[in-house]
C-alpha positions as CSV (number, residue, x, y, z in Angstrom):
1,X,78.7,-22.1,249.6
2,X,76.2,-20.0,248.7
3,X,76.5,-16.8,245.7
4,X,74.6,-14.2,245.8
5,X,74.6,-12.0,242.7
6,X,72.6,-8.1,243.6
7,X,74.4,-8.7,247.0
8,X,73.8,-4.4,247.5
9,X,69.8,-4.6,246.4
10,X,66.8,-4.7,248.7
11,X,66.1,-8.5,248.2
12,X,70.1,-9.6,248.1
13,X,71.1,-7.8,250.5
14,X,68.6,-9.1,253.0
15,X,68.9,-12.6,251.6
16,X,72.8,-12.2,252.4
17,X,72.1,-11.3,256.3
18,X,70.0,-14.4,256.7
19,X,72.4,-16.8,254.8
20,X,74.6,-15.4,256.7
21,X,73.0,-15.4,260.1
22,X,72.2,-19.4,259.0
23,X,76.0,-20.0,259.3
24,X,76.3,-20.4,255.2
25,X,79.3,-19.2,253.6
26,X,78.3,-16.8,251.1
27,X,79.3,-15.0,248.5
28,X,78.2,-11.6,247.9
29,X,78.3,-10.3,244.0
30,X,77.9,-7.3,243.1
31,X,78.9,-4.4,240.1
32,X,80.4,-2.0,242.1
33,X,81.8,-1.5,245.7
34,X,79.7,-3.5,248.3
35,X,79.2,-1.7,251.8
36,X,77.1,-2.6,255.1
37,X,77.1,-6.6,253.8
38,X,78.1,-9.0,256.9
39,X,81.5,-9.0,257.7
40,X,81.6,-13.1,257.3
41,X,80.3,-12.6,253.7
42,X,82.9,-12.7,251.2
43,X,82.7,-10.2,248.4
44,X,83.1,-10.0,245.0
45,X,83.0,-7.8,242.0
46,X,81.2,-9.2,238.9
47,X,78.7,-8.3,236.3
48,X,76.0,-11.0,235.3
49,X,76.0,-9.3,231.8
50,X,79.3,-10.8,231.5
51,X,79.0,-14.1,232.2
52,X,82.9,-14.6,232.2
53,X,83.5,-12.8,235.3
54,X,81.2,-14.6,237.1
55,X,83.2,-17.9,236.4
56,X,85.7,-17.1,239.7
57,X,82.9,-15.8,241.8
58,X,80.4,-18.8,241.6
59,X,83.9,-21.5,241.7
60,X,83.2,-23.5,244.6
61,X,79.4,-22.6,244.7
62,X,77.0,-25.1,244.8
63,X,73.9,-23.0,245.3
64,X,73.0,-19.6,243.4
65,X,70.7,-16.9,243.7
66,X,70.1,-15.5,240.2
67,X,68.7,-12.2,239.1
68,X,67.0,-11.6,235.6
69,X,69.9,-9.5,234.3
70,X,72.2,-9.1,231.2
71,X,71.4,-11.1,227.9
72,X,72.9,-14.2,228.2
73,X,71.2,-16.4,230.9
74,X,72.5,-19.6,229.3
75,X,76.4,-18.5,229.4
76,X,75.5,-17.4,232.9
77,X,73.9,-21.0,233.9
78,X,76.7,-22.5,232.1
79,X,79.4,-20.5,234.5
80,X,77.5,-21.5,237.6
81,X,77.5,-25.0,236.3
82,X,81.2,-25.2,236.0
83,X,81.9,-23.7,239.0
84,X,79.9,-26.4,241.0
85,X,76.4,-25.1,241.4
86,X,73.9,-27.8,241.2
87,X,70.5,-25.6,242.5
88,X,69.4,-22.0,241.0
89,X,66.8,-19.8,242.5
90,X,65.6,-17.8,240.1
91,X,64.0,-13.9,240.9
92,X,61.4,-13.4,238.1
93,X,57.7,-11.9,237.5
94,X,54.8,-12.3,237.6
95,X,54.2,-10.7,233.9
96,X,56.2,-14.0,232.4
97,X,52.7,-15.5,233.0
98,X,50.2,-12.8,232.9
99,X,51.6,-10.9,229.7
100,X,54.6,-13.3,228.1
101,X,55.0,-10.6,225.1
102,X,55.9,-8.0,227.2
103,X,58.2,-9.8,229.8
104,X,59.6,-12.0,227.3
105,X,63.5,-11.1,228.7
106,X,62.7,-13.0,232.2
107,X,60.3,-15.4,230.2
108,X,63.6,-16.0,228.3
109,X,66.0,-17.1,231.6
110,X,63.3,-19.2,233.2
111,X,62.8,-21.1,229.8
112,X,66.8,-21.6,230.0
113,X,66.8,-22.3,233.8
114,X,64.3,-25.1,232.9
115,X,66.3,-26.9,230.0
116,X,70.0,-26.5,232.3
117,X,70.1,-29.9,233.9
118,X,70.2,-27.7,237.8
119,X,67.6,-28.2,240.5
120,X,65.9,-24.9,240.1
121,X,63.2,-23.0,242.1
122,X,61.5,-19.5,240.3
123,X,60.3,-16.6,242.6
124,X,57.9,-14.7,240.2
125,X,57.4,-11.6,242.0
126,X,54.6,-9.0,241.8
127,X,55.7,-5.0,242.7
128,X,58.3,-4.8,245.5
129,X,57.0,-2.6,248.0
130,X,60.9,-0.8,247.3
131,X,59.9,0.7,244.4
132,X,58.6,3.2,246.5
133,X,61.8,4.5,246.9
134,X,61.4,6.3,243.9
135,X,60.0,8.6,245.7
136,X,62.6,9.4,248.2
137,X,64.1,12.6,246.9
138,X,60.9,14.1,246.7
139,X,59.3,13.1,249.6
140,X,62.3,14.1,251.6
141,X,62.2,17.7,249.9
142,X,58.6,18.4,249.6
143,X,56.7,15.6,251.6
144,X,55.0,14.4,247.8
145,X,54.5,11.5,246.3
146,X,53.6,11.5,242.1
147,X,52.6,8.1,240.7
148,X,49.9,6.9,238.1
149,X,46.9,5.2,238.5
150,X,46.7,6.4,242.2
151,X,43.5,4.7,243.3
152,X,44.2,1.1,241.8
153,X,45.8,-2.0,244.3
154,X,48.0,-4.3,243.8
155,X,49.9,-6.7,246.5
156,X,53.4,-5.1,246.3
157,X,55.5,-7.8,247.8
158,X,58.1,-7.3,250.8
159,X,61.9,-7.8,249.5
160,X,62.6,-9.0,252.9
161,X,59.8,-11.8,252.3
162,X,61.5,-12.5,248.8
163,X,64.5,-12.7,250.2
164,X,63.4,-14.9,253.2
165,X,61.6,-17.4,250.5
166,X,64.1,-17.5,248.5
167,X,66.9,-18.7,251.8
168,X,63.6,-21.4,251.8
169,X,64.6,-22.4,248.5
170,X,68.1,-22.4,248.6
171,X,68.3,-24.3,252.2
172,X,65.7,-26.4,252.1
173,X,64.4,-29.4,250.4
174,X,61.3,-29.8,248.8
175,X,61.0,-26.3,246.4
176,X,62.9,-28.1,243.4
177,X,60.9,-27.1,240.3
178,X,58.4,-25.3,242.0
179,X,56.9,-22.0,240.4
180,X,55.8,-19.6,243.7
181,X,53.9,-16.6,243.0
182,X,55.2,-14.1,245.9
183,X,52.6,-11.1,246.7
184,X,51.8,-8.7,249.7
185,X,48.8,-10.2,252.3
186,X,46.5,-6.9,251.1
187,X,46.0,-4.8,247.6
188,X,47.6,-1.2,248.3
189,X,46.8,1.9,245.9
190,X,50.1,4.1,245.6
191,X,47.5,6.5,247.3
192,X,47.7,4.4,250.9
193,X,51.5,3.5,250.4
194,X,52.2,7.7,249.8
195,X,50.1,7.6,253.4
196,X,52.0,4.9,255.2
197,X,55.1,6.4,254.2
198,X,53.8,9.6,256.1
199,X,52.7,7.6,259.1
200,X,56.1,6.5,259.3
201,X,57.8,9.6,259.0
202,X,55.3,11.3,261.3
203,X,54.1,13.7,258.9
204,X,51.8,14.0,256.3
205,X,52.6,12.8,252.9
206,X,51.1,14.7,249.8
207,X,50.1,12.3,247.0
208,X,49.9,13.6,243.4
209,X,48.3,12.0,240.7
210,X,50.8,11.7,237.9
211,X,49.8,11.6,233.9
212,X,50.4,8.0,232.2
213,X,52.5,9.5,229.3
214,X,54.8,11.6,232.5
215,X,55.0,8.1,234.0
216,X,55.8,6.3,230.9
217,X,58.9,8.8,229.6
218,X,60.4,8.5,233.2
219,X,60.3,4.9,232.4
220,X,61.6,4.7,229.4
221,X,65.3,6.4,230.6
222,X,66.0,2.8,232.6
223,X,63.6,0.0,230.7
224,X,62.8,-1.7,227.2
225,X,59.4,0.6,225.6
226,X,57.9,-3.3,226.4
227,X,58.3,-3.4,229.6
228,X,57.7,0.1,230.4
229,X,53.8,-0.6,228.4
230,X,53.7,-3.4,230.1
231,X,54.3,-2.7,233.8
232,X,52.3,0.4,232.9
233,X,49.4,-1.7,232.0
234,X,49.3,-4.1,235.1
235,X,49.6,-0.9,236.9
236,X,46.6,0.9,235.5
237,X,43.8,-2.3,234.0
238,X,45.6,-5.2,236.2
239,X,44.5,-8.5,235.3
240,X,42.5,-10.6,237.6
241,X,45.5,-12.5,238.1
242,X,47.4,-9.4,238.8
243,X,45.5,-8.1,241.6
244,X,45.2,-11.6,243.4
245,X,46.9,-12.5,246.6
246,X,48.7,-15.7,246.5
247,X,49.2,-17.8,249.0
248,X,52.5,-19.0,248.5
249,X,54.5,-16.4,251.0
250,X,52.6,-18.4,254.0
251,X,52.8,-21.7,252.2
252,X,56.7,-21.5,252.4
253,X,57.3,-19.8,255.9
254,X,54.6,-20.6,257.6
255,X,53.0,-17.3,258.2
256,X,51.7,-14.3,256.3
257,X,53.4,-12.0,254.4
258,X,54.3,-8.1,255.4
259,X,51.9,-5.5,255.0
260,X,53.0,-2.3,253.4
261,X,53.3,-0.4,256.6
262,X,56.1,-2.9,258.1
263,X,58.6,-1.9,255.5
264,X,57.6,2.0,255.0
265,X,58.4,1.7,259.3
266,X,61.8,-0.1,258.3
267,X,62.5,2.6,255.5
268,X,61.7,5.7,257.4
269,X,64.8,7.2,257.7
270,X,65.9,6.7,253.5
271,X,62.2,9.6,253.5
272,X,63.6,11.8,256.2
């Protein structure tokens, strides 16, 4: 059995669906109410800040799929432990190597997923090409887009390709300690995603350039100053390391990763 803490998000709830559709039993996790997951999925509600209501979810587990989340990633590892799990997959960043003092949270649960005793695999992630849905209220009201830095790419990543190379992991031999670096095939500027998102649509999306300090305060209301510099920073002066297009999407299924337009065609209708 497989759990699946974010079961609701745009990577877990994808990565359910093909566990699923594998013939795994899975568990979904998740906060609150769950709704549209498989009907063969079982669900349950738990909180991966508190580490003690995971302990009936992940019982009987002996795979999960872990999100950086909450503050104690070693009484969380310790839960999946003693419920059975014996391998962790591991959604993290790729700022735990490009900028360790800001992302030193997800630095933190890969350093504990390391020094657990579990066959582990880390997914550090660049963008998700979901956090354009940020924009749906207003591109559904006004056709607009508002983001910083409106000319700069970077290789915002498909969940669904997370979420398929993370099944990989979980499934498959051969990803054991293995560090994959998970990007889009192409850099995109918020400019061309703001246009993509139109194509799909059908209409013409507006994109306006927004003022770093706007960009940071809207930040601030859901992350750690930190991480709100420091996502701020890759976004505007990316690192070499930043901007580059790894490999490892094809190197684990076997053929390239999604461009941009793929999932603004799949979103459409969350813009209409």
């Amino acid at each position: 059995m497989i759990a699946v803490p974010g079961a609701t998000g745009n990577v877990g709830r994808e990565l359910v669906r093909i566990l699923v559709g594998a013939g795994e039993a899975v568990t979904a996790i998740s906060r609150g109410e769950a709704h549209g997951l498989p009907a063969d999925a079982r669900h349950v509600r738990a909180d991966l800040a508190d580490p003690d209501s995971l302990r009936p979810a992940v019982d009987g587990a002996d795979a999960l799929f872990l999100l950086v989340a909450g503050d104690d990633p070693q009484g969380i590892l310790d839960a999946a432990k003693a419920g059975g799990v014996r391998r962790v997959v591991l959604v993290s960043t790729l700022g735990v190597g490009t900028r360790p003092d800001s992302y030193r949270h997800p630095a933190a649960f890969e350093a504990a997923l390391r020094g657990c005793g579990l066959e582990w695999t880390v997914l550090r992630c660049g963008g998700l090409d979901s956090n354009a849905f940020a924009w749906t209220e207003s591109i559904r009201t006004h056709r607009v887009a508002a983001a910083p830095f409106g000319d700069i790419g970077l290789p915002m990543v498909d969940p669904a390709d997370v979420a398929e190379v993370a099944a990989t992991a979980l499934l498959k031999p051969g990803h054991a300690g293995a560090v994959y670096e998970l990007t889009g095939p192409a850099l995109t500027t918020p400019r061309e995603r703001a246009a993509a998102i139109g194509v799909a649509l059908g209409e013409p999306v507006r994109f306006v350039e927004q003022p770093r300090q706007e960009a940071l305060e809207q930040m601030l209301a859901f992350m750690p100053e930190a991480v709100a510099e420091g996502t701020l920073a890759i976004l505007g002066e990316p690192l070499p390391a930043e901007r580059r297009v790894s490999p490892d999407v094809e190197r684990v299924l076997g053929r390239a990763p999604r461009p941009f337009g793929d999932w603004a065609a799949r979103s459409a209708a969350a813009f209409r």
